[in-house]
C-alpha positions in Angstrom: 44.2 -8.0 151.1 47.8 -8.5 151.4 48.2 -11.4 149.7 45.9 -10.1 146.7 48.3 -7.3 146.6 51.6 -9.2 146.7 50.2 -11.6 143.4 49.1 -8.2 141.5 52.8 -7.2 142.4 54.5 -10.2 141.2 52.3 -10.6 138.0 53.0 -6.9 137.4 56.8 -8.3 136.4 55.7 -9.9 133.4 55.3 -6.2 131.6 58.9 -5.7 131.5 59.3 -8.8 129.2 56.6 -6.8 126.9 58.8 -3.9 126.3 62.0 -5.5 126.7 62.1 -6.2 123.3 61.8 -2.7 122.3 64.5 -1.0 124.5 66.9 -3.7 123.7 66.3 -3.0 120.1 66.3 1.0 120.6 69.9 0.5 122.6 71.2 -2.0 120.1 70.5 0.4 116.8 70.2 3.8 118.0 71.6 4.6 121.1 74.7 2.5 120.6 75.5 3.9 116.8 74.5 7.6 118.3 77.0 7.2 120.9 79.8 6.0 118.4 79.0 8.6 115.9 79.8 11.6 118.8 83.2 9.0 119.4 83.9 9.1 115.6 83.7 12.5 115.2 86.6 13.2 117.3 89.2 10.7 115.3 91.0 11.9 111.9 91.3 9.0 109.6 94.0 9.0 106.4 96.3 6.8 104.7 99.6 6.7 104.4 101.6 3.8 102.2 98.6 1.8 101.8 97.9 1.8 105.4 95.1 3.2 107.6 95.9 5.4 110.7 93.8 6.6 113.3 94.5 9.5 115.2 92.6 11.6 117.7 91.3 15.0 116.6 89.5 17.1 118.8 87.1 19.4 117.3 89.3 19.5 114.2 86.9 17.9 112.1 83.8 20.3 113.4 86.6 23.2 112.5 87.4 21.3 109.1 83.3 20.7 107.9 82.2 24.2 109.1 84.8 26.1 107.4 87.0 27.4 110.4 90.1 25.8 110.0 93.0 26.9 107.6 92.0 26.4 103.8 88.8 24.7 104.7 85.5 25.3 102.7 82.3 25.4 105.0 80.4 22.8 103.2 78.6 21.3 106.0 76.9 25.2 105.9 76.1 25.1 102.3 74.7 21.6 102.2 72.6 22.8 105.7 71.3 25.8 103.8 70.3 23.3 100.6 68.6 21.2 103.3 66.6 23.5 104.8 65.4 25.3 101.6 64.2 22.2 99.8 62.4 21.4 103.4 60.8 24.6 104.2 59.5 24.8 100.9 58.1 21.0 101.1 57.3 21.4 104.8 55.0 24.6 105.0 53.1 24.0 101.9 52.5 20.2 103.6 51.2 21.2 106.7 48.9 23.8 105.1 47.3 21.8 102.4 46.7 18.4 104.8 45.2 20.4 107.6 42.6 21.9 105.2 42.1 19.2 103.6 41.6 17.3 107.1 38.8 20.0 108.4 37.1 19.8 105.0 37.0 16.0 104.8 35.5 15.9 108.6 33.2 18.3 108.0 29.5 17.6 108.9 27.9 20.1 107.3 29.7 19.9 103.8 29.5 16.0 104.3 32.0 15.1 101.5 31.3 11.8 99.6 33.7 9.4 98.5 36.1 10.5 101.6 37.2 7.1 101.8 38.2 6.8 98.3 40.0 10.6 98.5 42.0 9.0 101.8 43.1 6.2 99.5 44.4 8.7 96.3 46.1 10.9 98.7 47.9 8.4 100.5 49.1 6.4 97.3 51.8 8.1 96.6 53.5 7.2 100.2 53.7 3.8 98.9 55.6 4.4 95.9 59.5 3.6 96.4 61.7 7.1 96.0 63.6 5.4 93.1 60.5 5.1 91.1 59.7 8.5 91.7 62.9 10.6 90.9 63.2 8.5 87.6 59.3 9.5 86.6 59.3 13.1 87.2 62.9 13.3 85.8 61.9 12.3 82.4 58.5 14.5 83.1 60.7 17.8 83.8 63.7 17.2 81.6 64.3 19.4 79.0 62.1 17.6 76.4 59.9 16.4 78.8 56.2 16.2 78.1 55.5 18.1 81.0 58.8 20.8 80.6 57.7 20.9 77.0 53.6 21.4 77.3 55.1 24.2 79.4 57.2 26.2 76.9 53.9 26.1 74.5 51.7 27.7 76.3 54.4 30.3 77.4 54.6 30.0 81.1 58.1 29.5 80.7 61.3 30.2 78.4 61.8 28.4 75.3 65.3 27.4 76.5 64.5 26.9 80.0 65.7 23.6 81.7 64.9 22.6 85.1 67.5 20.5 85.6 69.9 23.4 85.0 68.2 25.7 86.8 68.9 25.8 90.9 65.1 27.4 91.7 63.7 24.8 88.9 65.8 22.1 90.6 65.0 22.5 94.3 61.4 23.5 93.2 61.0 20.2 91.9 62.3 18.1 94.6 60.7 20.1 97.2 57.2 19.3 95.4 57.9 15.7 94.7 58.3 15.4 98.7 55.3 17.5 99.6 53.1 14.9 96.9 54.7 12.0 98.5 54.3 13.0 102.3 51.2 15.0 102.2 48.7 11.8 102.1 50.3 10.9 105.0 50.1 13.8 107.2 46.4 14.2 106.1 45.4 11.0 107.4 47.3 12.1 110.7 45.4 15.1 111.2 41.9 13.2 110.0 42.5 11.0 113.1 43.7 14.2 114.9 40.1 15.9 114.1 37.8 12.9 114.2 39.0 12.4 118.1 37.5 15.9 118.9 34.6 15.3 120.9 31.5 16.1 117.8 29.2 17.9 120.9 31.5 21.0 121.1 31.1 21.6 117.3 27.3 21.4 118.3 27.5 23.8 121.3 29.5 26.1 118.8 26.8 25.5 115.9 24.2 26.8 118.6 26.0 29.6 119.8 26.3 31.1 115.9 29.5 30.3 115.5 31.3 30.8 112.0 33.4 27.8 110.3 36.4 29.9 110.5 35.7 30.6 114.8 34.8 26.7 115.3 38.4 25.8 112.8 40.3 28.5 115.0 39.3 27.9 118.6 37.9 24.2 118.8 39.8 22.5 116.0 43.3 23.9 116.3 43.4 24.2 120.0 42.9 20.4 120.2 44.6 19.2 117.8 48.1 20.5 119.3 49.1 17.1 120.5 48.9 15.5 116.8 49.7 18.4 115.1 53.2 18.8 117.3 53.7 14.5 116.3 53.1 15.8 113.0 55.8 18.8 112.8 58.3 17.1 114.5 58.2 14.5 112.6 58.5 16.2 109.5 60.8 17.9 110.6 63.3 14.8 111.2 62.1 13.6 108.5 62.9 16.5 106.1 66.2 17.5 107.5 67.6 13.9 107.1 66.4 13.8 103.4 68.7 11.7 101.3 66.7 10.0 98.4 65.0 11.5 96.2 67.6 14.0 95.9 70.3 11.7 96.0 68.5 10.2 92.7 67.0 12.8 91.1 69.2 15.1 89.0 72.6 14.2 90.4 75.6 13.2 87.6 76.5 9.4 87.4 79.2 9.3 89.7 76.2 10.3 92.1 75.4 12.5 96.0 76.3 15.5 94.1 73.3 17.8 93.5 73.3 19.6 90.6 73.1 22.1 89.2 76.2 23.2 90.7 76.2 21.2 94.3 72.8 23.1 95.0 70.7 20.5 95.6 72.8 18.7 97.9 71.4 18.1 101.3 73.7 17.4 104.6 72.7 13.2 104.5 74.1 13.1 100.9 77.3 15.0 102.2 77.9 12.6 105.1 77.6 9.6 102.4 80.3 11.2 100.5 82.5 11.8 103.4 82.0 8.0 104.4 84.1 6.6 101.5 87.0 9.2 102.5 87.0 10.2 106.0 84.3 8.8 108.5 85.0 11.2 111.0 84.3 14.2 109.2 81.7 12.3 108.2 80.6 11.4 112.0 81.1 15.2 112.3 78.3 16.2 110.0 76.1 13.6 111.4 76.4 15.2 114.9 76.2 18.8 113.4 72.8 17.4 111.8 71.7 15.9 114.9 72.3 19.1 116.8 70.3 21.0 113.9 66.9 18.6 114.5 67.2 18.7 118.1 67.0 22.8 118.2 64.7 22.6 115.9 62.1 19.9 117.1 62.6 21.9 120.5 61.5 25.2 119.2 58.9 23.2 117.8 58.4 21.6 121.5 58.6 25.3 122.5 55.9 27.1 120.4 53.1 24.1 120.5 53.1 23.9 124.1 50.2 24.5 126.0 50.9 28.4 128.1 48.0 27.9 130.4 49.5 24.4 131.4 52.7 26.0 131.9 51.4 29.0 134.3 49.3 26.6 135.8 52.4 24.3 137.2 54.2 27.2 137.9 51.6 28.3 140.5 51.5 25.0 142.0 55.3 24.8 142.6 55.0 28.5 143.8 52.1 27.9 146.2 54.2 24.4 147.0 57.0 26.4 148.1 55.0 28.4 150.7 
């Protein structure tokens, strides 16, 4: 016996050469860069006779982005505020429309045909590069777009309304291009989500008299917490650190500034802008950003947590204790 355990111990080793590869790459390209970004944001970089000096800072540069220093605009506010308009308004609508979508597709009793051809049309536009998109429905929404102008005919709105100048039209707009682009995705999350529920407690349910609404609320959501938190948080990252398609959708040619009047421009377009002048103001945003998703994607932690779980290791360590 002791010899069969010592070779189960010694070929146990050859794991760690499995998932070597993955922390080296994680310490090499995220940890590393995260680390120097907190070190950057404490340095003040300028120029002075065609030379570059570096100086510590402190928390000047937090002081300088958020508005509390001397003369200082809070930009790093108004470009968090942009960010998490354009999100919520993407972000609530996706979660809403893909979970419906989910239960309706796995339903056995409404037996949808085609599902695997639906899966295919809503996840197309997930493949489609950012570039290609913000260049389409810019010349759709323009002001003598087909789509802006099909609009003004049929009187839904103004004839001399532009989206492009228009903050509410604007944000609108990129808000809904990210919700088509990331909704196929999150349905075919939550598909996988639902499908892993065991089909024999839908049955039990179905016997009992359940309702479609009681078996949605109190099998389906229930269990699908651990996807559906993946899910949020996830989009969550995802839509805070948005930089594409608003970086390329109505912005002027110099480029990562939002119009109409800087209101479309998220926090990741502001740290690109800072790079070219002063990285650690720029290094500075990128901290205040990761602070923002962290809180975040803990009060997301916070509210999809299981309560009974919780209570339930708190008695243990209680009755431990004794």
């Amino acid at each position: 016996m002791d010899k069969k355990k010592k070779k189960k111990i010694s070929y146990g080793k050859y794991g760690y050469f499995f998932i070597a590869p993955f922390f080296i790459t994680y310490l090499l390209f995220q940890l590393w860069p995260l680390i120097n970004t907190f070190y950057y944001s404490t340095l003040s970089y300028y120029k002075r006779n065609g030379r570059e000096f570096v100086d510590f800072a402190g928390i000047q540069n937090f002081l300088n982005v958020l508005g509390l220093a001397a003369g200082e605009r809070p930009y790093a506010l108004s470009y968090l505020k942009n960010t998490l308009i354009m999100w919520g308004f993407n972000f609530v609508p996706q979660i809403l429309v893909s979970l419906l979508l989910a239960v309706w597709l796995t339903d056995q009793k409404v037996k949808v045909k085609g599902t695997g051809a639906v899966k295919v049309i809503v996840y197309l536009p997930s493949i489609i590069t950012a570039a290609s998109v913000s260049v389409l429905f810019k010349a759709l929404f323009s002001q003598y777009g087909p789509i802006t102008q099909t609009l003004k005919e049929w009187g839904v709105i103004a004839k001399n309304f532009d989206f492009m100048s228009s903050v509410a039209g604007s944000r609108g707009l990129i808000s809904g291009i990210l919700w088509w682009m990331w909704f196929g995705n999150t349905t075919l999350l939550l598909i996988s989500g639902v499908l892993g529920i065991d089909p024999g407690l839908f049955e039990a349910a179905d016997i009992d008299g359940a309702t479609g609404f009681e078996k949605f609320r109190y099998i389906t959501l229930p269990l699908l917490k651990p996807i559906m938190l993946y899910t949020l948080v996830t989009s969550a990252i995802g839509g805070l650190q948005m930089y594409d398609i608003p970086a390329l959708f109505n912005v002027p040619e110099t480029g990562l500034v939002g119009l109409p009047d800087d209101k479309t421009t998220t926090m990741a377009m502001y740290i690109m802008r800072l790079y070219n002048s002063d990285v650690g103001k720029a290094a500075a945003v990128s901290v205040i950003l990761f602070a923002v998703t962290l809180i975040v994607s803990l009060i997301l932690f916070a509210s999809m947590s299981d309560k009974d779980e919780r209570r339930m290791k708190k008695a243990r360590k209680a009755g431990g204790k004794r």
